[in-house]
DRENDRENDO-413140 format. One record per residue (C-alpha): residue in one letter; x, y, z. Coordinates in Angstrom, 1 decimal, m for minus. Layout:
# residues N
<'A'; <X; Y; Z>>
...
***
This chain:
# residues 470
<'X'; <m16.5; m24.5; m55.4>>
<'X'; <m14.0; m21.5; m55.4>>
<'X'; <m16.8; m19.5; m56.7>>
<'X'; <m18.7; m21.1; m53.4>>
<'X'; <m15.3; m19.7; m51.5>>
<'X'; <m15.4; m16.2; m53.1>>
<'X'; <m18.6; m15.4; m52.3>>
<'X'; <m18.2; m16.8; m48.9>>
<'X'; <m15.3; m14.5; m47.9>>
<'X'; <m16.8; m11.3; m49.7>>
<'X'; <m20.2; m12.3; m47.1>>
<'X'; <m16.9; m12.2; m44.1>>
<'X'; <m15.6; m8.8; m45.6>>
<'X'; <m18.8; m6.7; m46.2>>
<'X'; <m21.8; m8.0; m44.2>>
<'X'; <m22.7; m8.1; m40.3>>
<'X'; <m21.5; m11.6; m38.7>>
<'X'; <m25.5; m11.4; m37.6>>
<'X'; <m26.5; m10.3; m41.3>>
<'X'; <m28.6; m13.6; m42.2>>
<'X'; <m31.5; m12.4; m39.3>>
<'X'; <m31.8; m9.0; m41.1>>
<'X'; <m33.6; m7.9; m44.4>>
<'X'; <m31.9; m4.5; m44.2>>
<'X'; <m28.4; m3.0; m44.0>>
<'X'; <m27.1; m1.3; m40.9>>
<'X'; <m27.4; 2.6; m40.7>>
<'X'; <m24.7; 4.4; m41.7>>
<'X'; <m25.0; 6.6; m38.1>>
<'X'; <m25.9; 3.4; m36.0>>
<'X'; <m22.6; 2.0; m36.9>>
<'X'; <m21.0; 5.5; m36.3>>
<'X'; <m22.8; 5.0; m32.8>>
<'X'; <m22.5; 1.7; m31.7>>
<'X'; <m18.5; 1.2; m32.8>>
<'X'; <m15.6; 0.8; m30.2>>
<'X'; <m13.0; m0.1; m32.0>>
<'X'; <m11.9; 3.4; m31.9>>
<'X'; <m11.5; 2.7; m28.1>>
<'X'; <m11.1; m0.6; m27.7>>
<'X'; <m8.7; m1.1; m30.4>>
<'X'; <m6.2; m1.0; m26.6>>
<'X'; <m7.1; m4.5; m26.5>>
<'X'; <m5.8; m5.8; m30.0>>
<'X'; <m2.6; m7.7; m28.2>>
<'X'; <m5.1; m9.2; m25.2>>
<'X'; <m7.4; m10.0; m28.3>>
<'X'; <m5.0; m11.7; m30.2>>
<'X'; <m3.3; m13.6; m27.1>>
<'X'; <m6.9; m15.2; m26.2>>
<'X'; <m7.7; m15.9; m29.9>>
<'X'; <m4.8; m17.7; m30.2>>
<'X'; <m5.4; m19.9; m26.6>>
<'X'; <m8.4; m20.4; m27.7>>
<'X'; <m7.1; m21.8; m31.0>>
<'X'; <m5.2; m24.6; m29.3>>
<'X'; <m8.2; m25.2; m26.9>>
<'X'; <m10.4; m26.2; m30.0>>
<'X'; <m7.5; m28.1; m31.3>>
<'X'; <m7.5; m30.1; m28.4>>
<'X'; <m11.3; m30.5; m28.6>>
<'X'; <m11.1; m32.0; m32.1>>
<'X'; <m12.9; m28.8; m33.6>>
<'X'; <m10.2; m27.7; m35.8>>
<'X'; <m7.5; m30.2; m37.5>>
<'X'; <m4.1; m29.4; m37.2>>
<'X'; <m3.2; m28.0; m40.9>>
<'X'; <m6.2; m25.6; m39.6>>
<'X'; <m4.8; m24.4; m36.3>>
<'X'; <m1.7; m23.9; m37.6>>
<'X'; <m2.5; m21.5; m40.3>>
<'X'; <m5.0; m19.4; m38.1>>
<'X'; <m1.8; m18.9; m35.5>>
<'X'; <0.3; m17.8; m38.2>>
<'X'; <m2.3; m15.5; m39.6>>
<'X'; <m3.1; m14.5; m36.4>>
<'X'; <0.7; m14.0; m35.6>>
<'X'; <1.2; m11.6; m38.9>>
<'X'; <m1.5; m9.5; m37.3>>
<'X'; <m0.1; m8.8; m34.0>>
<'X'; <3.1; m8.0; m35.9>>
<'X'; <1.7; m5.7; m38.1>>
<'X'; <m0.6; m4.3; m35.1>>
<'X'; <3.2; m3.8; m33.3>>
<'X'; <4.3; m1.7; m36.2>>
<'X'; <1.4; 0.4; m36.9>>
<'X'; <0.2; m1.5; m39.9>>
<'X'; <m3.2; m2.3; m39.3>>
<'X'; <m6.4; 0.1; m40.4>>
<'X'; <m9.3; m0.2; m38.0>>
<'X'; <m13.0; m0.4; m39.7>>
<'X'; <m15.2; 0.9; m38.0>>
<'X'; <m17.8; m1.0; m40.0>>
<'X'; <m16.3; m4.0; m38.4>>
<'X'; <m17.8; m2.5; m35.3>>
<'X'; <m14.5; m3.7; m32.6>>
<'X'; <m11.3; m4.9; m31.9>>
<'X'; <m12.6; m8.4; m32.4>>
<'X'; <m14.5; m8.3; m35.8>>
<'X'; <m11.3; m5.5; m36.5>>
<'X'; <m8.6; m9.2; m36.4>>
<'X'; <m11.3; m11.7; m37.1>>
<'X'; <m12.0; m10.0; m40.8>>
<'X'; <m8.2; m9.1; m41.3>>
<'X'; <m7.7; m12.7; m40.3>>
<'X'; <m9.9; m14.0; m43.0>>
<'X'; <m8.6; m11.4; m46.0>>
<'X'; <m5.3; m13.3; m44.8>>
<'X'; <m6.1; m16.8; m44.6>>
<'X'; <m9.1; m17.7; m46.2>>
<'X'; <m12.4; m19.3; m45.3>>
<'X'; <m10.4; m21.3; m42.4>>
<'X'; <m10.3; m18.0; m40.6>>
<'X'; <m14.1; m18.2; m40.1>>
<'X'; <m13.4; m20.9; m38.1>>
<'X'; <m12.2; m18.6; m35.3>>
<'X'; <m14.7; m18.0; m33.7>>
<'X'; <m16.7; m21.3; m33.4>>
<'X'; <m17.6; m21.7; m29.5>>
<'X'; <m17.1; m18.0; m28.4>>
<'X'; <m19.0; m15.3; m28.2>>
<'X'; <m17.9; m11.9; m28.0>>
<'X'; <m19.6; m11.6; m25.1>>
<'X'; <m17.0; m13.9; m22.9>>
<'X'; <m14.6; m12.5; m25.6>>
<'X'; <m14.4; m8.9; m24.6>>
<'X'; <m14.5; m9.8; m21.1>>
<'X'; <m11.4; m11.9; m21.3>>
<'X'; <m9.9; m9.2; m23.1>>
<'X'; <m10.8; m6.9; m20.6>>
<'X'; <m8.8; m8.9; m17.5>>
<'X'; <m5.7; m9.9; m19.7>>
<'X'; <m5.9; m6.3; m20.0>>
<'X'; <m6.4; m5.5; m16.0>>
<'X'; <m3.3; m8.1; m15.0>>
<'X'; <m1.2; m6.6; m17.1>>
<'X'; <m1.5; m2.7; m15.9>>
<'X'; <m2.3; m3.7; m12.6>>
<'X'; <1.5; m5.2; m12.3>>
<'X'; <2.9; m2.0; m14.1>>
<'X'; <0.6; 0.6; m11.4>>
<'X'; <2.1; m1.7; m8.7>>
<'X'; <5.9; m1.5; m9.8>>
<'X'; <5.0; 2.6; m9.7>>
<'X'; <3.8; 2.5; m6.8>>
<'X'; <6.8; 0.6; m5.3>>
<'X'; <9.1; 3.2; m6.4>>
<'X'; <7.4; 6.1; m4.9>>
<'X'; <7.6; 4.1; m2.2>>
<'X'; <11.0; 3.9; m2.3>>
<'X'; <11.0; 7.5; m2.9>>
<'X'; <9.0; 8.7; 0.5>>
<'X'; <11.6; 6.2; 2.2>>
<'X'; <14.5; 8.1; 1.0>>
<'X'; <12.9; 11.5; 1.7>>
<'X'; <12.3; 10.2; 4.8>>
<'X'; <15.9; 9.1; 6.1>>
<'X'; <17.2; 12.2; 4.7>>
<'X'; <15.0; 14.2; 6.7>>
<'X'; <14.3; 12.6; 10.1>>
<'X'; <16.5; 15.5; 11.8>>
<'X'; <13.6; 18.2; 10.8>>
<'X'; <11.1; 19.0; 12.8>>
<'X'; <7.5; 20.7; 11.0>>
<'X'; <4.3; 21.7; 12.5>>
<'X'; <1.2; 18.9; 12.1>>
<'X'; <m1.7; 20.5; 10.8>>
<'X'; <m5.5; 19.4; 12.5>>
<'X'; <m8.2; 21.0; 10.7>>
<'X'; <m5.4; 22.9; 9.0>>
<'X'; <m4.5; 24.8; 11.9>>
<'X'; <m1.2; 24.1; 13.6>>
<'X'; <m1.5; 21.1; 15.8>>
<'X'; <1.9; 19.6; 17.2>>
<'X'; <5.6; 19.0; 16.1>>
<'X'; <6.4; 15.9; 14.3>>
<'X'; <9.5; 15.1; 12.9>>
<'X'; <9.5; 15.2; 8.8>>
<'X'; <10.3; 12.0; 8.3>>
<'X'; <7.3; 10.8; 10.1>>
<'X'; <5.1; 12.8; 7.4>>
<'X'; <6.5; 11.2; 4.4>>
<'X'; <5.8; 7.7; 5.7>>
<'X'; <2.6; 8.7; 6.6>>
<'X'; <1.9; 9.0; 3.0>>
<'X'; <4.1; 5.1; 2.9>>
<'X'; <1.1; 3.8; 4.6>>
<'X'; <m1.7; 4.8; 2.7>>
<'X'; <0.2; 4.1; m0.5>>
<'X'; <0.6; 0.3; 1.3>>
<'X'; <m3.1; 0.0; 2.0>>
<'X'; <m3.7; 1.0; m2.2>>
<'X'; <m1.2; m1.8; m3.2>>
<'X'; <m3.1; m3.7; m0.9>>
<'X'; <m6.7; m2.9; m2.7>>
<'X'; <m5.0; m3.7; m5.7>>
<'X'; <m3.8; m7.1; m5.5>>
<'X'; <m7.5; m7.9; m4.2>>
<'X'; <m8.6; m6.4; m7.4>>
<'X'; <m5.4; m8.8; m9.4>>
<'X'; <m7.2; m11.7; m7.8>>
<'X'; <m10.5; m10.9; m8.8>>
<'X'; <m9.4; m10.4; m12.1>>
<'X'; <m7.5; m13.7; m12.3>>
<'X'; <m10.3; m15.8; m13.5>>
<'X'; <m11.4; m16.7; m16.5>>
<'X'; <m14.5; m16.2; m18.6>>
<'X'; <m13.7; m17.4; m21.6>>
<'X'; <m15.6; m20.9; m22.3>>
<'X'; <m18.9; m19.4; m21.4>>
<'X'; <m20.3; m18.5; m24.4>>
<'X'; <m22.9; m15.9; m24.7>>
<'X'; <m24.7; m17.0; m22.1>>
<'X'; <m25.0; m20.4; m21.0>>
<'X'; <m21.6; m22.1; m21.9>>
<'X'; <m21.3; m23.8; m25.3>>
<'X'; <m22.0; m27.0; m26.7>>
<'X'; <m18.3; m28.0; m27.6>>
<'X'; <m15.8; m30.1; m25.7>>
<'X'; <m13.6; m27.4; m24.5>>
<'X'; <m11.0; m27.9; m21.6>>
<'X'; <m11.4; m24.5; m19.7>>
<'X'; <m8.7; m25.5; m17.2>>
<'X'; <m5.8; m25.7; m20.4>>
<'X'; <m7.1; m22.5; m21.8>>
<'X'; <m6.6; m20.8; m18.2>>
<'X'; <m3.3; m22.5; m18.0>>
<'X'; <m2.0; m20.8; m21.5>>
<'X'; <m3.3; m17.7; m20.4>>
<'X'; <m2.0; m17.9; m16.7>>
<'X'; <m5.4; m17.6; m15.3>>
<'X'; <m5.5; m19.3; m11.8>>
<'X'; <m9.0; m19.9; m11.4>>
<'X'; <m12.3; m20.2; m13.9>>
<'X'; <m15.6; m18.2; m13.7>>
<'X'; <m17.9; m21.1; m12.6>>
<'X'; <m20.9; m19.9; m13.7>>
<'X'; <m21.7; m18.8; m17.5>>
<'X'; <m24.6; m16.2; m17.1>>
<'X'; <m22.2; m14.3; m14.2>>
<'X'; <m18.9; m14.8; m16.1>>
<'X'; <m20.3; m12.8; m19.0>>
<'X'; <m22.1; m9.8; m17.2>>
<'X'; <m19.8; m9.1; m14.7>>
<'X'; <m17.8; m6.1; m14.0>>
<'X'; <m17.9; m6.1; m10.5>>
<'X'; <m14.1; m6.6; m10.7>>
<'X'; <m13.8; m3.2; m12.8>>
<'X'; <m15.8; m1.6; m10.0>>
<'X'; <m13.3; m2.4; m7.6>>
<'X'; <m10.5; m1.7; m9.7>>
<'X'; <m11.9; 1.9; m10.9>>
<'X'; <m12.8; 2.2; m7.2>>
<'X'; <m9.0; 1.7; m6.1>>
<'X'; <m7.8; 3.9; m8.6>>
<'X'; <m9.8; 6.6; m7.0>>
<'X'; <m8.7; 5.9; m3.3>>
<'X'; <m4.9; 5.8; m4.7>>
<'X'; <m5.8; 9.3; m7.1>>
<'X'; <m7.0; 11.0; m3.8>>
<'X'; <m4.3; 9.7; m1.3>>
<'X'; <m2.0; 11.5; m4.5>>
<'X'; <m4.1; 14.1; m4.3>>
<'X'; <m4.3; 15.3; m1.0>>
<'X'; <0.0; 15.0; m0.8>>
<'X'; <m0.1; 17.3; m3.4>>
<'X'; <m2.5; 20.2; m1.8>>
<'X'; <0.1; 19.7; 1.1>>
<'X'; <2.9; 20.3; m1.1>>
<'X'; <1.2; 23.1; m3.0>>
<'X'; <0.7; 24.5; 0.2>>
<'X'; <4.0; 24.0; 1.4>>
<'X'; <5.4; 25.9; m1.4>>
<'X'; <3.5; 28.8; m1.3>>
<'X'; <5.2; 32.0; 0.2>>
<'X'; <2.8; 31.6; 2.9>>
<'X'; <4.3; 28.5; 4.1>>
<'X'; <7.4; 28.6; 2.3>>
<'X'; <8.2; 24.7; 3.8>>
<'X'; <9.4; 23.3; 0.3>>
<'X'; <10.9; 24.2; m2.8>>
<'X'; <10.0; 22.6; m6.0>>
<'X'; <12.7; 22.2; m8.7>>
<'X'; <12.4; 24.7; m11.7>>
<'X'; <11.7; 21.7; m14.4>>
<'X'; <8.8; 20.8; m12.4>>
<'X'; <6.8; 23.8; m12.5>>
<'X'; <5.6; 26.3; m15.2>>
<'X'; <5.6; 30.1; m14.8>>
<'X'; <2.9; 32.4; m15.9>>
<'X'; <2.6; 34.5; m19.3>>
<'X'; <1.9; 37.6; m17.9>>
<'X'; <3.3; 37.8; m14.5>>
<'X'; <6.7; 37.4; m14.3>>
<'X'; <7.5; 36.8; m10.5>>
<'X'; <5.5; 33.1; m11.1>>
<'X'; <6.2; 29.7; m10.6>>
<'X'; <3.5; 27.4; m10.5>>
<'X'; <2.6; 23.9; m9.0>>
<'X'; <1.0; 22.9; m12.3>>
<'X'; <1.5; 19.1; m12.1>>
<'X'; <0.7; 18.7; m8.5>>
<'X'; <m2.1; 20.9; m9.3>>
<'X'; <m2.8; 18.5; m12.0>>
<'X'; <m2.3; 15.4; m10.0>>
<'X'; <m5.1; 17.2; m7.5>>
<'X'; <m7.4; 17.8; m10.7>>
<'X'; <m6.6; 14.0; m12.4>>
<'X'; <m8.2; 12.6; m9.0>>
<'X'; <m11.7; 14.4; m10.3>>
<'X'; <m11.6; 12.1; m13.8>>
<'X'; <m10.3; 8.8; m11.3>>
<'X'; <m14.0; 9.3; m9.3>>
<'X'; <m15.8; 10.1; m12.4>>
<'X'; <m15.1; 7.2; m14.0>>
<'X'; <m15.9; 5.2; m11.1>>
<'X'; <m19.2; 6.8; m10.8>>
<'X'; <m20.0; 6.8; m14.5>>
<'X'; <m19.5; 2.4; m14.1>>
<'X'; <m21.6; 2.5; m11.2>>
<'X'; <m24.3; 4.4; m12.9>>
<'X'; <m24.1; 2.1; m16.0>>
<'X'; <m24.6; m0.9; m14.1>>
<'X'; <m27.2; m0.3; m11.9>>
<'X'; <m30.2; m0.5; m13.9>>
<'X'; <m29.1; m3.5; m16.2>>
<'X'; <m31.1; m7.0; m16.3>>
<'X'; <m28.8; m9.9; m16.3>>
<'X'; <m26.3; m11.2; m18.6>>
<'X'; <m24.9; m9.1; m21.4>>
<'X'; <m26.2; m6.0; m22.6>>
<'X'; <m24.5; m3.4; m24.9>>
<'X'; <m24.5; m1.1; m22.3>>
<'X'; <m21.2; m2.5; m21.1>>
<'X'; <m19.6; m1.1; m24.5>>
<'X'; <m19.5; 1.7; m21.7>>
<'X'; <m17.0; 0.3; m19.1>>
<'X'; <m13.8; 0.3; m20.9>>
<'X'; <m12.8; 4.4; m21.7>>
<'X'; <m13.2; 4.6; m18.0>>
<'X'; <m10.9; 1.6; m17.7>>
<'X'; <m8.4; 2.7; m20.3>>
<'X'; <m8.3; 6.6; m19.1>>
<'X'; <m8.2; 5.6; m15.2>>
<'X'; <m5.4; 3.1; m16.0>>
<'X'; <m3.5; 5.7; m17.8>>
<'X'; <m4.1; 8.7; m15.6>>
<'X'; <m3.2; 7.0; m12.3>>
<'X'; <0.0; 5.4; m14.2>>
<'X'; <1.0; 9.4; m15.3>>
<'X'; <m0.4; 10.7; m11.4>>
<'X'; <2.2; 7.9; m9.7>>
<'X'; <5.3; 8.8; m11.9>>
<'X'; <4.8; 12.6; m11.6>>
<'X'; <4.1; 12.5; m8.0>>
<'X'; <7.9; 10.6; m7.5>>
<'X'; <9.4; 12.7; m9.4>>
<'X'; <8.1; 15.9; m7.3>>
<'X'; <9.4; 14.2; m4.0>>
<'X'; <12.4; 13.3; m5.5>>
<'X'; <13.7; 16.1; m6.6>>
<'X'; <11.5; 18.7; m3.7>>
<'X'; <14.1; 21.2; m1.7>>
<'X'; <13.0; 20.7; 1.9>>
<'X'; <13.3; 24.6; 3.8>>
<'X'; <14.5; 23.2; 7.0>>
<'X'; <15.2; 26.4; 9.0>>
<'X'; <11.6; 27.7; 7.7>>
<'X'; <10.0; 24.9; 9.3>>
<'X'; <11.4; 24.6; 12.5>>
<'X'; <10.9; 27.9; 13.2>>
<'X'; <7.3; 27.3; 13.4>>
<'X'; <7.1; 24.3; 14.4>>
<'X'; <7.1; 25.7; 18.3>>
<'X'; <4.5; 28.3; 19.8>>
<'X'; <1.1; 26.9; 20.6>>
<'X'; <2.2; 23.7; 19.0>>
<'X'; <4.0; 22.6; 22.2>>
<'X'; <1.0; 23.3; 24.8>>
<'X'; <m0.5; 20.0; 24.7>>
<'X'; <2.9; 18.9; 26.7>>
<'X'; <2.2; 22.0; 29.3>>
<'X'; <m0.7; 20.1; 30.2>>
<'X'; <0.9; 16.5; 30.0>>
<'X'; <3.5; 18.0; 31.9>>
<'X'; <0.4; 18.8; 35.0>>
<'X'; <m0.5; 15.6; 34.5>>
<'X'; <2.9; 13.6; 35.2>>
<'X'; <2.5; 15.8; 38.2>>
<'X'; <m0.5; 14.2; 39.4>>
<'X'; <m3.2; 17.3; 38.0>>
<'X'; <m6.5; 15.5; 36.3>>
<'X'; <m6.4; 15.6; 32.4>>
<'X'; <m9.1; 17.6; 32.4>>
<'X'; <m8.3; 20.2; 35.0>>
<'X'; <m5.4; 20.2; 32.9>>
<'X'; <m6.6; 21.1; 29.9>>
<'X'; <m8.7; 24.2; 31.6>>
<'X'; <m5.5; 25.4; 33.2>>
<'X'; <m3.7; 25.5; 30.0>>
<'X'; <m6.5; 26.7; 27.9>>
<'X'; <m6.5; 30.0; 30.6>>
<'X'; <m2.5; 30.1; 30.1>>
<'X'; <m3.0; 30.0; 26.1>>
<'X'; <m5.6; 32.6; 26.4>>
<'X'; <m3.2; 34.4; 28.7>>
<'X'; <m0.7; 34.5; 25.6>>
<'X'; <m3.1; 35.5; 22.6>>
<'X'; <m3.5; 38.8; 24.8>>
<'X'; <m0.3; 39.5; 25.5>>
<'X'; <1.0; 38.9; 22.1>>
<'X'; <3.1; 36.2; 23.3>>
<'X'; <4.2; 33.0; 22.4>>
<'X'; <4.4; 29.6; 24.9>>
<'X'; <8.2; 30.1; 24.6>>
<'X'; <8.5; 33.8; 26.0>>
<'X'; <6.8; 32.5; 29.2>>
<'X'; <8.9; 32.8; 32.8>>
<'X'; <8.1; 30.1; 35.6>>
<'X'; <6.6; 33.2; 37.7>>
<'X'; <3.5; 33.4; 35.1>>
<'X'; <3.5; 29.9; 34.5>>
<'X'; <2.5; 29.7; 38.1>>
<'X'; <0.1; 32.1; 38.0>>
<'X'; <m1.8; 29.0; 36.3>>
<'X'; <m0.9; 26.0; 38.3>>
<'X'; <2.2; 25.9; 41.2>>
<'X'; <2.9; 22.4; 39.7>>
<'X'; <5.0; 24.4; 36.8>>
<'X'; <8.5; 23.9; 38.0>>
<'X'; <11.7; 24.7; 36.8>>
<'X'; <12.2; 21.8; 34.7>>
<'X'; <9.0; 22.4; 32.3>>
<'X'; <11.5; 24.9; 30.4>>
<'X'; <13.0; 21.4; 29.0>>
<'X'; <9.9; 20.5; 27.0>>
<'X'; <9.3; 24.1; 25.5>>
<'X'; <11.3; 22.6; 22.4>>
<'X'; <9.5; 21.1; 19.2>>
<'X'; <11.8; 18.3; 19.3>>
<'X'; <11.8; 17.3; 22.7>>
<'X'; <7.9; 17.7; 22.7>>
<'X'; <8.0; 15.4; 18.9>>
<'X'; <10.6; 13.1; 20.9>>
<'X'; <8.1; 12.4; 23.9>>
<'X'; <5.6; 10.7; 21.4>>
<'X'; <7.5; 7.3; 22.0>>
<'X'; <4.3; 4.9; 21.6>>
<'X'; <4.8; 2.6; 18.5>>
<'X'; <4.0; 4.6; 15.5>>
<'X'; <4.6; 8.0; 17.1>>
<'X'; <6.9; 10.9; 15.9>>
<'X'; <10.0; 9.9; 18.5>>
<'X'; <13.5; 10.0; 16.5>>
<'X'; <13.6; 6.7; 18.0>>
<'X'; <10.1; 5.4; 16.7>>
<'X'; <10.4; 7.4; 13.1>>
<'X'; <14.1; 5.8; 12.5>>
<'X'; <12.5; 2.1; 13.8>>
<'X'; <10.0; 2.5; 11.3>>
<'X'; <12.4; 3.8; 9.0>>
<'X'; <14.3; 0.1; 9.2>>
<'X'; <11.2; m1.7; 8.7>>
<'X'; <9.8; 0.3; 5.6>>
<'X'; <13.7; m0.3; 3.9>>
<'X'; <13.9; m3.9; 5.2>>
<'X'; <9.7; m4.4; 3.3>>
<'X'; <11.1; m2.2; 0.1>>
<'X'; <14.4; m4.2; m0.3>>
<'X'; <16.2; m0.9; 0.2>>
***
């Protein structure tokens, strides 16, 4: 009998769990190929938490005794500990993360470690694994996301007395006050937290329970398995559960929204810092000079946060392109979805941090941006100004578009204008249209909810402290 045993465990430690179908052993370069435990070894603690919920769940089902379930959580307990403190070897003859513990399991406990993996397949395995996984970062993305948040909130009270130029088509537009800018970028950041908590609930249910396939043939209580692994609902249907990734789609896909709404703050802010602009300052441990010039000092990680955006859309395109061609149910093609999980969890998580950091600690150059926040910024009002004097919007427009041209010859600006030449345009100019030839009176007339008025930007200011908890 403990010969039986011997051989039973050496059959655990050095042959394919699949072994007794084949007359040959694996290739030495097909198991170089096919392995992800090199990769997916980032699932070892949401491996060993289902491993040991599933323990419990064939406990209840009268699959293992108790003696039994007890030493497979200890053993399985021991590994995660050692796993913690960089103890464990990963084979990649063992293929993955979960032949990786089920094999250590078994060199620690015996032959009642084979028992592990009696109704499961590592096809609802792996998926599990992968959503454990997805909760867990997706709370940690949204607690950074919060405190940039915070951060554009801050920026934004301290800086609802500037005034800067709003760029269309990145030429100069009309004045907005600064504040209104940084909780521009609130907003967007909103709608992302907003994706992902769709993507949290589309994650939160359960696939474990379904086998390869088509469920198993054990007496398994789901509904206490989701409730040890705080799953809220089950996957209802056993050939879906275990071939979806429709909910890493979405979640690769928010990444990529959130990566390019990062993105496109930091081209403004690398504008902004150039000595073309020279809006913003950024803070000496923030940026990186050059080696052979030695006037430099570079944007690197905004520019890096701009370039990270390019991996967050390749990895959503590479899942895309994995999945379209694939028949139903499992197929090892899906070995392919988690580096684009695992890199666009961790570059969006490094993109978030860096980007508050940058508004934190950014110098605004207030007297630099007012100064060109005027000129041809504030002509839009010369024709609102017709307007509230009964002129057509239209006719309007034309008038002003004649003054403007008027200007661009003369080498002059909106500001240098006397009433006399004004009414060379239109009569209607009066005396009082000198009062709006000011960047903030003409940001302060924008008093429609959501505009750029003081009054409007410090309302919304309230509102975006009172959500924050600030």
């Amino acid at each position: 009998m403990k010969n039986q045993v011997k051989i039973t465990l050496k059959l655990a430690f050095m042959e394919k769990p699949w072994s007794g179908r084949f007359s040959e052993d694996t290739d030495k370069f097909v198991e170089e190929f096919t392995e992800s435990v090199s990769f997916d070894k980032e699932l070892a603690q949401e491996d060993i938490s289902q491993s040991k919920a599933h323990v419990k769940t064939l406990l209840k089902a009268g699959v293992l005794t108790e003696e039994e379930a007890e030493k497979i959580l200890k053993g399985l307990e021991s590994i995660e500990k050692d796993i913690s403190q960089g103890k464990v070897k990963w084979k990649k003859e063992f293929e993955d993360i979960h032949m990786n513990i089920e094999s250590e399991l078994v060199r620690r406990i015996g032959e009642v470690g084979l028992k592990l993996h009696t109704a499961r397949s590592r096809n609802d395995q792996v998926v599990t694994d992968e959503k454990i996984y997805i909760k867990k970062e997706l709370s940690e993305i949204l607690r950074e996301l919060k405190k940039l948040r915070e951060t554009l909130v801050i920026k934004a009270e301290e800086n609802v007395e500037v005034v800067i130029t709003a760029y269309t088509h990145l030429q100069r537009a009309q004045p907005i006050r600064l504040a209104h800018y940084f909780l521009a970028f609130r907003e967007a950041f909103l709608k992302d937290v907003e994706r992902l908590l769709d993507c949290y609930r589309r994650a939160d249910e359960l696939p474990l329970g379904s086998g390869a396939v088509a469920g198993v043939d054990f007496p398994l209580d789901r509904f206490y398995t989701a409730d040890i692994l705080n799953f809220n609902r089950l996957a209802r249907n056993s050939l879906y559960a275990t071939s979806d990734r429709d909910f890493l789609v979405e979640l690769l896909f928010a990444c990529a929204l959130t990566g390019i709404h990062l993105s496109r703050l930091a081209e403004d802010l690398i504008l902004w810092s150039s000595e073309e602009f020279g809006y913003v300052e950024l803070p000496d441990k923030l940026c990186t000079g050059s080696s052979i010039m030695p006037q430099k000092k570079n944007p690197d990680i905004l520019e890096l946060v701009r370039g990270k955006t390019g991996r967050l859309t390749g990895n959503l395109l590479t899942l895309l392109v994995v999945l379209k061609g694939l028949p139903t149910a499992y197929n090892r093609d899906l070995q392919e979805d988690k580096e684009p999980l695992f890199d666009s969890i961790k570059t969006l998580k490094g993109s978030i941090i860096a980007m508050r950091e940058v508004i934190k600690n950014i110098r605004v150059k207030k007297e630099t941006m007012e100064k060109k926040a005027g000129g041809f910024t504030l002509v839009t009002d010369l024709a609102n100004y017709l307007v509230e004097k009964g002129m057509p919007f239209r006719e309007a427009h034309k008038k002003v578009g004649a003054l403007v041209s008027y200007l661009v010859e003369k080498r002059k600006t909106p500001e240098d204008l006397t009433l006399e030449e004004l009414q060379r345009f239109s009569l209607l100019f009066e005396e009082d249209v000198f009062e709006i030839l000011n960047p903030f009176k003409v940001a302060d007339r924008r008093e429609t909810y959501g505009g750029t008025a003081k009054k409007e930007v410090l309302k919304m200011i309230e509102i975006a402290k009172r959500e924050e908890g600030l």
